[in-house]
Structure formats: C-alpha cells, structure tokens
LUMDRENRO-601174 format. One record per atom (N, C-alpha, C, O): residue in three letters; atom name; x, y, z. Coordinates in pm, whole numbers, plus 50000, padded with zeros to 5 digits. Layout:
BEGIN
("ALA", "CA", (X, Y, Z))
...
***
This chain:
BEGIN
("UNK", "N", (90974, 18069, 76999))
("UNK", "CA", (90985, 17951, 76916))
("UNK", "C", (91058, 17984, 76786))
("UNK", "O", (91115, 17893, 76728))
("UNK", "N", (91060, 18096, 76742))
("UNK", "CA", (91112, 18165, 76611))
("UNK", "C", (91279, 18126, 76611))
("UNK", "O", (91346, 18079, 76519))
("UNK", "N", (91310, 18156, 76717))
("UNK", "CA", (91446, 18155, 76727))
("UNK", "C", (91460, 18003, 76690))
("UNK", "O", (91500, 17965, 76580))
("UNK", "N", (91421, 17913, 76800))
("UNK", "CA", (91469, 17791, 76793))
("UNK", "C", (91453, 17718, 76645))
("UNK", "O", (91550, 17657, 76602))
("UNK", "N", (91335, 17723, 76569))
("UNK", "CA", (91299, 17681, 76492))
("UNK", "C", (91399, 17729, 76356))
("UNK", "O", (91388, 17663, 76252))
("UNK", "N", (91488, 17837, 76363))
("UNK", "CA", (91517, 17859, 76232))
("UNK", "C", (91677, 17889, 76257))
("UNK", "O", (91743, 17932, 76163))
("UNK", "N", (91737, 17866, 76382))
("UNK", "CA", (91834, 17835, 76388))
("UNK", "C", (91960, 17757, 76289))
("UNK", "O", (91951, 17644, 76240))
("UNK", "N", (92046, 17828, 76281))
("UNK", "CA", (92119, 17710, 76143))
("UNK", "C", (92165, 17621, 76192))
("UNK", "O", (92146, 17519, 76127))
("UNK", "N", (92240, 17603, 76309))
("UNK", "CA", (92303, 17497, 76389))
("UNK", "C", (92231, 17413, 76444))
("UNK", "O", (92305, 17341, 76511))
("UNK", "N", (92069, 17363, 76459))
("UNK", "CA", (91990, 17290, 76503))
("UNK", "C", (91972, 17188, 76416))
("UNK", "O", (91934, 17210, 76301))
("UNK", "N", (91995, 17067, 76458))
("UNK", "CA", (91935, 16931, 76411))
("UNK", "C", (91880, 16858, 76451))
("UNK", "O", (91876, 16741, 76411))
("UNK", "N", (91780, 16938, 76604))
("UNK", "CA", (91690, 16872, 76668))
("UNK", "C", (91699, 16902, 76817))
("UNK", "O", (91802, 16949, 76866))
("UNK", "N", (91572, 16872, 76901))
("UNK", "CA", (91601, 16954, 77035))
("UNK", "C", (91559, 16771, 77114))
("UNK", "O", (91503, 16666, 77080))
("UNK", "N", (91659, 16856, 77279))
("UNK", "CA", (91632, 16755, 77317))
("UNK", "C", (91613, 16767, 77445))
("UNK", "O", (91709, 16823, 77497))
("UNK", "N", (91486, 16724, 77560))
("UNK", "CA", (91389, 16742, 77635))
("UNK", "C", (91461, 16691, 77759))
("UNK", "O", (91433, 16574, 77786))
("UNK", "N", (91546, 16750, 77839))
("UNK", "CA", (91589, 16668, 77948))
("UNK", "C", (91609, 16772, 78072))
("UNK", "O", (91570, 16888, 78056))
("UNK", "N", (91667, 16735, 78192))
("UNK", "CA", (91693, 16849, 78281))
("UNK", "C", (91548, 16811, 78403))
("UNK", "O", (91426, 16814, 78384))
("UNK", "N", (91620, 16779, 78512))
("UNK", "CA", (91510, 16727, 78567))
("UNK", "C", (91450, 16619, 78530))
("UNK", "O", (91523, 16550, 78459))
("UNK", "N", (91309, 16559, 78555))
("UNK", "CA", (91270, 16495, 78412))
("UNK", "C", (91090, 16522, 78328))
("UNK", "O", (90976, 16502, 78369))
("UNK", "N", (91149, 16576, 78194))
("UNK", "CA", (91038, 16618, 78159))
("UNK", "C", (90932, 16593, 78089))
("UNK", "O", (90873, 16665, 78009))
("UNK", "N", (90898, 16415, 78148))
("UNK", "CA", (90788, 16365, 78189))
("UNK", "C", (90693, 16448, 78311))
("UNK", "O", (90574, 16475, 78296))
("UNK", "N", (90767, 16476, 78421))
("UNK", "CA", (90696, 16511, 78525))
("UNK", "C", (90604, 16648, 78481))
("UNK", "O", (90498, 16645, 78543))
("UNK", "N", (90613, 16724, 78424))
("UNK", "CA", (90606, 16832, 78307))
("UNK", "C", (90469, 16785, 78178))
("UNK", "O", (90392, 16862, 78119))
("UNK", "N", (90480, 16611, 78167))
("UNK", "CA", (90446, 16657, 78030))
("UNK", "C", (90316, 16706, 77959))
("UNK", "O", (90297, 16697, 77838))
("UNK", "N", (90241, 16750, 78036))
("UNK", "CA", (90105, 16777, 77977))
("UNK", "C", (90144, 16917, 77930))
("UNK", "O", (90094, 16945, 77821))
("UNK", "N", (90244, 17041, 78001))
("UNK", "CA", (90268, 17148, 77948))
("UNK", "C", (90363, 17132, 77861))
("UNK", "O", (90367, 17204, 77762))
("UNK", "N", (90464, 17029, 77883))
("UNK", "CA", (90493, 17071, 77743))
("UNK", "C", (90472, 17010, 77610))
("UNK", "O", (90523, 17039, 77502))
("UNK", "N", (90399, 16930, 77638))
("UNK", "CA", (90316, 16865, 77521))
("UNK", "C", (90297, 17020, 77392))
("UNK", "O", (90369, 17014, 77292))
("UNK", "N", (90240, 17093, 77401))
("UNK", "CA", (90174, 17195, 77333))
("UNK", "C", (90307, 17282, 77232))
("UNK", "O", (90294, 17324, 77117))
("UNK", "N", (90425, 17291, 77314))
("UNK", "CA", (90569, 17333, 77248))
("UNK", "C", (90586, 17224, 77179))
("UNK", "O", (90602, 17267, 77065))
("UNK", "N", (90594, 17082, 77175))
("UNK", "CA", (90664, 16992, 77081))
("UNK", "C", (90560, 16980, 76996))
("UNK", "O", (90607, 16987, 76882))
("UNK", "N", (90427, 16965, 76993))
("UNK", "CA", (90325, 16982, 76879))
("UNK", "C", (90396, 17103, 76819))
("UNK", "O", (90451, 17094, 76709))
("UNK", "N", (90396, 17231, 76901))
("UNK", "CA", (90441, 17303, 76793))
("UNK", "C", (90520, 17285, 76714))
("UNK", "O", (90497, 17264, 76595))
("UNK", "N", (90651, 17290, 76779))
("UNK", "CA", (90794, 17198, 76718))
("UNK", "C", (90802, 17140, 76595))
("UNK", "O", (90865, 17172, 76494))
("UNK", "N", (90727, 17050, 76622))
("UNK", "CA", (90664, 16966, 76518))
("UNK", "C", (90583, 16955, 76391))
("UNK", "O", (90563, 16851, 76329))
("UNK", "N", (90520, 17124, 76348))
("UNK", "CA", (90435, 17180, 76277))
("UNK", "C", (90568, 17222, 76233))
("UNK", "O", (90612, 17163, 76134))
("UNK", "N", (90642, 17316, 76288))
("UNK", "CA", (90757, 17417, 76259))
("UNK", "C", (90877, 17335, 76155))
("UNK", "O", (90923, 17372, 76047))
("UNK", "N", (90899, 17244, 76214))
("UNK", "CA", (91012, 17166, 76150))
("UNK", "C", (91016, 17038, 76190))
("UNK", "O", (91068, 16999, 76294))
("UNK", "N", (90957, 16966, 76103))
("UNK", "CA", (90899, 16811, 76074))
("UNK", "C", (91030, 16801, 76026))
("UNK", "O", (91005, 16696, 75966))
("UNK", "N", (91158, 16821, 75998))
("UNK", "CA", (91226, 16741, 75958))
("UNK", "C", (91346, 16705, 76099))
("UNK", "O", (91427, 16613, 76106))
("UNK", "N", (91323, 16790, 76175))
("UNK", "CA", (91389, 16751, 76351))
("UNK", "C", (91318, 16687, 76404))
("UNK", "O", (91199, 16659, 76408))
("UNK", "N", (91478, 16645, 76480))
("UNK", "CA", (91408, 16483, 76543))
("UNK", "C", (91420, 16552, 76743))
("UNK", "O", (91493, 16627, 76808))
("UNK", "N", (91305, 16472, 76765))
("UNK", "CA", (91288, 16509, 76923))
("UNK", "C", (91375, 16392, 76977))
("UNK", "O", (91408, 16294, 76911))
("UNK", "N", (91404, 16413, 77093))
("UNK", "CA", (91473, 16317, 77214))
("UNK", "C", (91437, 16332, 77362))
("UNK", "O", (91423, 16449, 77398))
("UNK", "N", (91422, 16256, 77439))
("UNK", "CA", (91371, 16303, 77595))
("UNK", "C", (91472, 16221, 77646))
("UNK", "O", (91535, 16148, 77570))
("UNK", "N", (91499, 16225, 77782))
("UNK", "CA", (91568, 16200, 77844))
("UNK", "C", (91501, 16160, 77966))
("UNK", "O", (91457, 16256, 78029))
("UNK", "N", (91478, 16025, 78026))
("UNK", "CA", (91386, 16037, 78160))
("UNK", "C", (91405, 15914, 78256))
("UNK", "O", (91404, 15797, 78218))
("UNK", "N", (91419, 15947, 78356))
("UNK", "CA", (91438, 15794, 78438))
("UNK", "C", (91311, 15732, 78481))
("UNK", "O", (91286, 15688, 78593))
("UNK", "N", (91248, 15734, 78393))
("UNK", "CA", (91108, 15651, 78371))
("UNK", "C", (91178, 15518, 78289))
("UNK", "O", (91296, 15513, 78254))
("UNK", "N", (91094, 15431, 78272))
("UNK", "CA", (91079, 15277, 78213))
("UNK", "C", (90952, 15325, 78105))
("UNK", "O", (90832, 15344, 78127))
("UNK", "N", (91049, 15338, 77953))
("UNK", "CA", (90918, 15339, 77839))
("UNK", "C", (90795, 15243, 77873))
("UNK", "O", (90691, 15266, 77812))
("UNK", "N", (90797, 15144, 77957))
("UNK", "CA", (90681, 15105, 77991))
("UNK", "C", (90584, 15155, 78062))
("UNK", "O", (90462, 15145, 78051))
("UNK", "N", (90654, 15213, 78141))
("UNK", "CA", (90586, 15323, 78305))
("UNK", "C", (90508, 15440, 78207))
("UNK", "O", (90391, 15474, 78226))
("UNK", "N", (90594, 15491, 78102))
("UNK", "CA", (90566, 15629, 78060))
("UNK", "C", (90395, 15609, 78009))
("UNK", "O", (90309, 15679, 78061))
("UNK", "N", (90356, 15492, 77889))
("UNK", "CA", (90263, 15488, 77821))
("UNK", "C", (90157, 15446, 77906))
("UNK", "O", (90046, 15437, 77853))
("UNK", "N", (90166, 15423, 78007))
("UNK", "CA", (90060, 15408, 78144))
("UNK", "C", (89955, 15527, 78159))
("UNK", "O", (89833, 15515, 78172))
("UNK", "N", (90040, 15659, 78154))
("UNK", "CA", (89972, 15765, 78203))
("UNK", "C", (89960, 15869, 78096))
("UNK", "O", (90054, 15941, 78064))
("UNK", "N", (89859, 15875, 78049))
("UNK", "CA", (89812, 15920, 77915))
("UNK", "C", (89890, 16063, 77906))
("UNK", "O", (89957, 16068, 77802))
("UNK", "N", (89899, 16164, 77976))
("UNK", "CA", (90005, 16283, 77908))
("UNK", "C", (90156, 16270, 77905))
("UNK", "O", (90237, 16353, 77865))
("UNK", "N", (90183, 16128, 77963))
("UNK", "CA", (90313, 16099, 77943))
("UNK", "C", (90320, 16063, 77841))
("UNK", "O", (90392, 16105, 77750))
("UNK", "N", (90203, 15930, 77841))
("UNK", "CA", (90233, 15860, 77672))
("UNK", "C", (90169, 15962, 77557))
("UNK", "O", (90129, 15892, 77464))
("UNK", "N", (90144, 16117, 77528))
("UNK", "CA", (90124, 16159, 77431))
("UNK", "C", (90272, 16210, 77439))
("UNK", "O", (90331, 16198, 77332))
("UNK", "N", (90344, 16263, 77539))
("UNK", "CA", (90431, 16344, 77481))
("UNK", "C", (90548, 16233, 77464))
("UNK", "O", (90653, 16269, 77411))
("UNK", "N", (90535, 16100, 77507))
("UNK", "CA", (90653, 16008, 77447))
("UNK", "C", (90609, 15984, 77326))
("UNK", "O", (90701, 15968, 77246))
("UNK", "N", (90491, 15974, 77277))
("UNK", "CA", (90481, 15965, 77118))
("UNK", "C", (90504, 16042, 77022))
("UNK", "O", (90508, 16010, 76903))
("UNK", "N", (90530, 16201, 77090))
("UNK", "CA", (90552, 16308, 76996))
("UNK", "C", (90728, 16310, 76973))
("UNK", "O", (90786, 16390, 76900))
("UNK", "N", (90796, 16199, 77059))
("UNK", "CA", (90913, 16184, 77056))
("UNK", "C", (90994, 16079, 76963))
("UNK", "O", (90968, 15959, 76970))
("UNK", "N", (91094, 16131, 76874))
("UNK", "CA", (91174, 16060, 76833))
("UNK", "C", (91253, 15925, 76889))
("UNK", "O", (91235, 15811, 76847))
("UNK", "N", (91327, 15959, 76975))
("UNK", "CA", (91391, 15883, 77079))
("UNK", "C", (91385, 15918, 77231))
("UNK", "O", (91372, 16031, 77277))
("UNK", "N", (91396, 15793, 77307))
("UNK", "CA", (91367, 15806, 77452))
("UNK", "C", (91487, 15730, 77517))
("UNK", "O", (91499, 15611, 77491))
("UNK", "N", (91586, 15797, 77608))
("UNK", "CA", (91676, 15738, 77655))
("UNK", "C", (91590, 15691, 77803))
("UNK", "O", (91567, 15781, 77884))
("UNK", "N", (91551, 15567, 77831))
("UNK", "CA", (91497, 15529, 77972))
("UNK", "C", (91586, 15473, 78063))
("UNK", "O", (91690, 15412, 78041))
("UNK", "N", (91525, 15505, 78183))
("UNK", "CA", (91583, 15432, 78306))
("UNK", "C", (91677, 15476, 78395))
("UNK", "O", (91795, 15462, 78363))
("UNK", "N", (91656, 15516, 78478))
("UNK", "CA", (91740, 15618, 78578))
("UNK", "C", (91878, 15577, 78594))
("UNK", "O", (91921, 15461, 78602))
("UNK", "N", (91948, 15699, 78599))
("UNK", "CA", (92092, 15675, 78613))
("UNK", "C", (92146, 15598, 78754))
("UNK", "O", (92123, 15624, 78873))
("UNK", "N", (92216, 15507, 78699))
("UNK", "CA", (92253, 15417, 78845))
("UNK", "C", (92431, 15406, 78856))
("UNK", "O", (92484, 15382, 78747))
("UNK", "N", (92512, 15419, 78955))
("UNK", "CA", (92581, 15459, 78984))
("UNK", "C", (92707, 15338, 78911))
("UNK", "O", (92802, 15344, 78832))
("UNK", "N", (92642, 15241, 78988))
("UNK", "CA", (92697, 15123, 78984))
("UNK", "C", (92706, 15073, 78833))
("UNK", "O", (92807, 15021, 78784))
("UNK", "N", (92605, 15093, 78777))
("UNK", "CA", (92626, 15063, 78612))
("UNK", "C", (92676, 15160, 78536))
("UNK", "O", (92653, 15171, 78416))
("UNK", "N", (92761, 15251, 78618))
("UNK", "CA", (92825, 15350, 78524))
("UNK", "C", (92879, 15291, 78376))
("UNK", "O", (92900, 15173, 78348))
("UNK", "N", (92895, 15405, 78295))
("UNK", "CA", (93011, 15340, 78183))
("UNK", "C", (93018, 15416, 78110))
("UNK", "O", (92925, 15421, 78029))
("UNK", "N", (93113, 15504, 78100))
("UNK", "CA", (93160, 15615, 78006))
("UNK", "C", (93199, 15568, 77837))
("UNK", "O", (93195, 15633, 77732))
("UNK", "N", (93235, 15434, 77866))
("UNK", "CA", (93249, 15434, 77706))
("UNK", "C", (93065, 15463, 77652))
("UNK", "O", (93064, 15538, 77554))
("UNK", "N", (92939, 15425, 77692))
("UNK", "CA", (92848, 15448, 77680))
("UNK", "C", (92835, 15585, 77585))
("UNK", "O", (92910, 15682, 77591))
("UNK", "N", (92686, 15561, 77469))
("UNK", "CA", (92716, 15701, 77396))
("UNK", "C", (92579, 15720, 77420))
("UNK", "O", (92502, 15625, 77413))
("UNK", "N", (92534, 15854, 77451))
("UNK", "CA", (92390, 15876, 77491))
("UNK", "C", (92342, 15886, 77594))
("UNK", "O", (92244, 15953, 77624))
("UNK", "N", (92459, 15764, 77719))
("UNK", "CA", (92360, 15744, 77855))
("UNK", "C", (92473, 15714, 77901))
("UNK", "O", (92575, 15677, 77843))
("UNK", "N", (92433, 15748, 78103))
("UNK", "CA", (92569, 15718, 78145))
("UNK", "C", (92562, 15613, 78232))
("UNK", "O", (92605, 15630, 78346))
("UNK", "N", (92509, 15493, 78195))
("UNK", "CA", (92465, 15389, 78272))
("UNK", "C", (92415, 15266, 78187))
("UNK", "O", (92315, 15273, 78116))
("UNK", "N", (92487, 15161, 78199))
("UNK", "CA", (92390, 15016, 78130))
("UNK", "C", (92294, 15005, 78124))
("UNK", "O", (92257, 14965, 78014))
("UNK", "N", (92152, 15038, 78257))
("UNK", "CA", (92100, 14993, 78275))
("UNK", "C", (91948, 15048, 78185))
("UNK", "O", (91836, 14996, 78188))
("UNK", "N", (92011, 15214, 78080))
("UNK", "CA", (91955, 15276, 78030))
("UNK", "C", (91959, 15219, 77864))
("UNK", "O", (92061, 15163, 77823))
("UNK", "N", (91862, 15234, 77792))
("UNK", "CA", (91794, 15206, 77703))
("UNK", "C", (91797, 15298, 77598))
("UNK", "O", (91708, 15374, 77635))
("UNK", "N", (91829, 15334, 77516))
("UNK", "CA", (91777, 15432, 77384))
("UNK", "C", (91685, 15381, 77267))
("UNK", "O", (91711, 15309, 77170))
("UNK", "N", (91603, 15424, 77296))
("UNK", "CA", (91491, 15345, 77263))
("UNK", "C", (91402, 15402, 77090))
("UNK", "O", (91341, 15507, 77107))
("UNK", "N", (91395, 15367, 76997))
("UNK", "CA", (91326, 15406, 76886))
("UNK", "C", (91176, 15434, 76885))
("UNK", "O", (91098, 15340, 76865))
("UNK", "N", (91132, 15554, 76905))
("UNK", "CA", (90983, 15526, 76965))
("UNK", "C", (90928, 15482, 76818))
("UNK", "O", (90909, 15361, 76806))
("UNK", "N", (90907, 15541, 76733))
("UNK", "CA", (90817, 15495, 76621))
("UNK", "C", (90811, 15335, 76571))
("UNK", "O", (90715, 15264, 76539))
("UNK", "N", (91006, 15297, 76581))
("UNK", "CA", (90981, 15141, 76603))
("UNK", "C", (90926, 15087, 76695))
("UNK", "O", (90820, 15029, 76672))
("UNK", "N", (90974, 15088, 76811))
("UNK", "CA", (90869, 15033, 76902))
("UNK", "C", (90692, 15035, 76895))
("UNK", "O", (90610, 14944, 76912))
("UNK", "N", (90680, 15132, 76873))
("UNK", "CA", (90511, 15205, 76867))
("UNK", "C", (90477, 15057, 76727))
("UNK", "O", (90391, 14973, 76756))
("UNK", "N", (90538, 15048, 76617))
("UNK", "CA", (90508, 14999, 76491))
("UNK", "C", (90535, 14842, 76515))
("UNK", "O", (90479, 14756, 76446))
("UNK", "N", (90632, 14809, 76625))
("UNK", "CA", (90606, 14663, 76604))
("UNK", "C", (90577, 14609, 76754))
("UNK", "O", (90600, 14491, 76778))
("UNK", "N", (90519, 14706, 76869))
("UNK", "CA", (90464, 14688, 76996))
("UNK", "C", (90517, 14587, 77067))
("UNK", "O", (90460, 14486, 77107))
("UNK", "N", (90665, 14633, 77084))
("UNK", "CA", (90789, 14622, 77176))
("UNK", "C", (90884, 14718, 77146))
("UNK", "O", (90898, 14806, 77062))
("UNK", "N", (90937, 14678, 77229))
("UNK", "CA", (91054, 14766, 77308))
("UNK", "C", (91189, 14741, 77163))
("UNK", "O", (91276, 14653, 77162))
("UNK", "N", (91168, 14845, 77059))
("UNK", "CA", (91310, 14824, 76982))
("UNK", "C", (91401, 14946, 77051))
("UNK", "O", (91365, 15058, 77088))
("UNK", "N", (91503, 14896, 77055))
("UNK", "CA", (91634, 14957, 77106))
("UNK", "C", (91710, 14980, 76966))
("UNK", "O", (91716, 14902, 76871))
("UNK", "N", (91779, 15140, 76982))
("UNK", "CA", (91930, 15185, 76833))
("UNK", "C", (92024, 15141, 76966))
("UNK", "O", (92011, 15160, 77087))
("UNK", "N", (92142, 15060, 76870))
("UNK", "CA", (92248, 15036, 76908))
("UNK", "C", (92346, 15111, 76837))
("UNK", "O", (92354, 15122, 76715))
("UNK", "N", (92426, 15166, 76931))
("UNK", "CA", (92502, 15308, 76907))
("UNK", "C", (92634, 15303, 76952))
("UNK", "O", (92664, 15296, 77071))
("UNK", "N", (92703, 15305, 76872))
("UNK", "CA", (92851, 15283, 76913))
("UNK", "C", (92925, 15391, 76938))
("UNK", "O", (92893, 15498, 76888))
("UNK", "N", (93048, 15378, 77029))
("UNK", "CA", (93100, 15539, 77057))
("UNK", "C", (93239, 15538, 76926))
("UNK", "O", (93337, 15612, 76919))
("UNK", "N", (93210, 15460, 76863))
("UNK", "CA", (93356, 15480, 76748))
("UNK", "C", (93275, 15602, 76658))
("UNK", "O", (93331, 15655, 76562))
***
C-alpha cells in the first residue's frame, strides 16, 4: 500500500478489470485503507452492474459507497461510441455516488470529450 499511496503521479485509483463488485467484500478492507491513507483521492469502479443492482447486496453496496464514482452498465456492442469519455457504450452511466447517496437518485457527471 506504501507504494501506491505516496506515489507522485497518483490522483486516484481506479477498481476495474473483470468486475470488482464480484470481489467486493475483499476488497472492501484495501479501499477503507485507501481511504485513511489519502482522503484527498478519489476512488472509481468500473462494473456492469446497474447502481441499482449494486446497493441490493450489502458488500456491494459498502464498497460502492466507499466509491467516488461508478461507471454502470455493461458494455454493449451496439451502443458503442468512441466519442464517449469514460465508457465505451451509451448505455453506461457515470454516476456521482455521494450525489446520488445525498439526494436518493441516480445523479449522473456529464463529461465531455473536448
């Protein structure tokens, strides 16, 4: 964790590869850490879950709360779109968790590729 945490080129880590929801009760315990270490980085996950699906199942919804942003919704072929910044599909979401959490819906960052 030493390394990651004091890295000069880090402005935040981000949870994807597979998807690591399926994961999240273990790694719940690294982003708490994370999170003690350097409160001023921002987390991100990456998951073809539906932020709705995630807060269903309680070690999902702790480690989507320990998250900054959540890009949802599985990549679909057909909704490709490369101008897209973040996700490679329409049908995906980047989602503000703390807004959402604070006004209990679904707020979306709109993110432009300029």
């Amino acid at each position: 964790m030493h390394e990651v945490t004091t890295h000069p080129l880090l402005d935040g880590v981000t949870l994807c590869g597979g998807d690591p929801f399926f994961s999240a009760a273990d790694l719940i315990p690294w982003v708490q850490q994370f999170r003690v270490l350097r409160p001023d980085l921002s987390v991100w996950a990456y998951t073809g879950f539906m932020y709705e699906e995630l807060v269903l199942e309680p070690s999902r919804a702790a480690l989507a709360e320990l998250c900054d942003v959540i890009i949802d919704g599985r990549y679909v072929a057909a909704e490709r779109d490369v101008s897209l910044v973040y996700r490679g599909s329409r049908n995906q979401r980047i989602i503000d968790v703390r807004a959402t959490q604070m006004n209990e819906k679904i707020v979306t960052l709109q993110m432009d590729a300029s």
